[in-house]
C-alpha positions as CSV (number, residue, x, y, z in Angstrom):
1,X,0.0,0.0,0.0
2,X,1.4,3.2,-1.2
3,X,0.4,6.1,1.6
4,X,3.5,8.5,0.3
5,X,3.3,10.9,-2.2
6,X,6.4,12.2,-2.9
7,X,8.7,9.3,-4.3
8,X,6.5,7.2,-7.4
9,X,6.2,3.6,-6.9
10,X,5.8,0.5,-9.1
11,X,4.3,-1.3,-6.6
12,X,3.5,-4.7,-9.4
13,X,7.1,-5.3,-9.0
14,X,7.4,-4.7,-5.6
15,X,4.8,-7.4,-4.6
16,X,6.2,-9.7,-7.0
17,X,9.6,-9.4,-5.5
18,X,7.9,-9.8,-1.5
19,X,6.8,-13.1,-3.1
20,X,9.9,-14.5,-4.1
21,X,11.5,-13.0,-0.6
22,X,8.7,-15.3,1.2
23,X,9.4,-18.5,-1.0
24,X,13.1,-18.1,-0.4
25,X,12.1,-17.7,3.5
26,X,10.0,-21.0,3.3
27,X,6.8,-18.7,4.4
28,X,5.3,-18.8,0.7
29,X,1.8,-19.2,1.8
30,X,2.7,-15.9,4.7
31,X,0.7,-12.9,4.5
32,X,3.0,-9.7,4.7
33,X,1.3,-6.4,4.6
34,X,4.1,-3.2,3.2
35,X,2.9,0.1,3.9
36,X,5.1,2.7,1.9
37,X,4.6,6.1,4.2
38,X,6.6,9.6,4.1
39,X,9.2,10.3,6.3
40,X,6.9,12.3,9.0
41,X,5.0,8.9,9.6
42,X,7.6,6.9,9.7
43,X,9.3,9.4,12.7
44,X,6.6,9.3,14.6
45,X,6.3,5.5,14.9
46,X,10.1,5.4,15.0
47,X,10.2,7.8,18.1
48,X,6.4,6.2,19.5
49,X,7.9,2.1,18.9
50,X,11.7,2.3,19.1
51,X,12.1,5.7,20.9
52,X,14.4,7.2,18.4
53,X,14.3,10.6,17.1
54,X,13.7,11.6,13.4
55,X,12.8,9.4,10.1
56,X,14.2,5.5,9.4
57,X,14.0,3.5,6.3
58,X,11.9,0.1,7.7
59,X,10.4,-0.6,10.6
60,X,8.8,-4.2,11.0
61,X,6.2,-5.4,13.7
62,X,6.0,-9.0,13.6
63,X,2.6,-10.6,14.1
64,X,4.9,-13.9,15.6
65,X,5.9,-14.2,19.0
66,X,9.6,-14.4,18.7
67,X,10.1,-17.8,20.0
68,X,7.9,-19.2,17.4
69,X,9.6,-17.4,14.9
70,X,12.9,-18.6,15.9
71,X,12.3,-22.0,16.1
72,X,10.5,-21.6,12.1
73,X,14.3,-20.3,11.5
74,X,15.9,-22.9,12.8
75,X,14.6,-25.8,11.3
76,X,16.1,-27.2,8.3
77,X,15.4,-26.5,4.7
78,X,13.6,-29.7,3.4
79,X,15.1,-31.5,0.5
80,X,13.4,-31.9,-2.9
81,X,9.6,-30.5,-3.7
82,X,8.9,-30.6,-0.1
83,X,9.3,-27.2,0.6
84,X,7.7,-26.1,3.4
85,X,5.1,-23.2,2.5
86,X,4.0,-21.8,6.3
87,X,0.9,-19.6,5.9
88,X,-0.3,-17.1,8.4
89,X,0.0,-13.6,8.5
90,X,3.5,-12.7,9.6
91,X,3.4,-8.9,10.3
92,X,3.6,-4.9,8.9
93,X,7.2,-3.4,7.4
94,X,6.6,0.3,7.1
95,X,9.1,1.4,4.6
96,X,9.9,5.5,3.6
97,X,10.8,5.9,0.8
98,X,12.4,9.2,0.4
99,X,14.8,8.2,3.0
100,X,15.4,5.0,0.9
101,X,15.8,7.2,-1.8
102,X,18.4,9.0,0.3
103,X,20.4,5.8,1.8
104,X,20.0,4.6,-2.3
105,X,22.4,7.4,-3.4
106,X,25.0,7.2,-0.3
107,X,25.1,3.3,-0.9
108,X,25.5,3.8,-4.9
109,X,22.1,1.4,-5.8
110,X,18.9,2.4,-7.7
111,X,15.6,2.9,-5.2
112,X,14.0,-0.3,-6.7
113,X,17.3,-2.2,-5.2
114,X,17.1,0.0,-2.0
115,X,13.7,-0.9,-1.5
116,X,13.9,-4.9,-2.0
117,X,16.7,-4.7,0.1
118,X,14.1,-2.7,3.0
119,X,11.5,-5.6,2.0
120,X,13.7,-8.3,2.8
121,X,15.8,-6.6,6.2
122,X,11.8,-6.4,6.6
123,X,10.8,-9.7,6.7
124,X,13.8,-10.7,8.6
125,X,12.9,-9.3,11.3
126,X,9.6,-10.4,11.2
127,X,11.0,-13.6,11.3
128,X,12.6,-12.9,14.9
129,X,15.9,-12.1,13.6
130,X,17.6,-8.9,15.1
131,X,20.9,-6.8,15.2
132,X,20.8,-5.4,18.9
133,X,23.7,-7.5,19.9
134,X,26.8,-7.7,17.8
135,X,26.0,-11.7,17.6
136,X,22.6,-11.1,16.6
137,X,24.0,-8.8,14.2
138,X,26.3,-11.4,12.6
139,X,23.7,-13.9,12.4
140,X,20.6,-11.4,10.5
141,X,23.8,-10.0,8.7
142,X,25.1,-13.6,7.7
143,X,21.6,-14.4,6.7
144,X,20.5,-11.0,4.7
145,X,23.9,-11.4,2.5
146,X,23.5,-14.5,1.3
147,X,19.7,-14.2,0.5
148,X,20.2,-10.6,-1.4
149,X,22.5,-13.1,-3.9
150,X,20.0,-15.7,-4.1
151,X,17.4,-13.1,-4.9
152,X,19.8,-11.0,-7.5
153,X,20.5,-7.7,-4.6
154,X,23.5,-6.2,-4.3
């Protein structure tokens, strides 16, 4: 859903891509909602949820307790057709996009790659995964790397 003006979306693609972030998750059947808001909305749930001052580019609130989520992460990917397709709803990722838009240019990538990049840092952490500790931070880092190549990211 698209409640920003200022940066144009082709939100077809978008959705697409959230698709193929979920199969490669093994949460295929997962409902994800993506709200794409200006910078002033995402600051105030950024300073109301996280108590941190000014705009971010993704905030995620995961509908999964975080144990359940974990243990989804930890199991192993099944061999063959098998693959497991988890249904549910698994939460909201609020994602701005001028500030994408800003973070695109610094990190030298186009917004489309920016925002897949938000989508699936996203849906990581609606999985449970986290970078509060440096650990935590090597895992969801680990993780996010090797996904972007699967899914084409830079």
């Amino acid at each position: 859903m698209n409640r920003q003006k200022k940066v144009p979306l082709a939100e077809g693609p978008l959705a697409e891509f959230l698709a193929s972030i979920l199969r490669e998750v093994h949460f295929a059947k997962a409902e994800v909602f993506v709200a794409f808001v200006s910078d002033a909305e995402i600051a105030k749930w950024n300073r109301k949820f996280r108590r941190k001052k000014g705009p971010t580019d993704v905030l995620s609130f995961p509908a999964l307790s975080k144990r359940r989520a974990e243990r989804h992460a930890k199991r192993k990917r099944p061999q063959g057709n098998s693959a497991r397709n988890s249904g549910g709803f698994l939460g909201d990722i609020a994602i701005a996009p001028a500030t994408a838009l800003r973070y695109a240019e610094t990190n030298g990538r186009s917004l489309d790659d920016e925002l897949r990049v938000l989508m699936l840092h996203g849906v990581l952490h609606l999985m449970g995964y986290d970078h509060e500790s440096e650990s935590d931070y090597v895992q969801m880092n680990r993780i996010e790397q090797k996904l972007r190549r699967r899914l084409g990211l830079a």
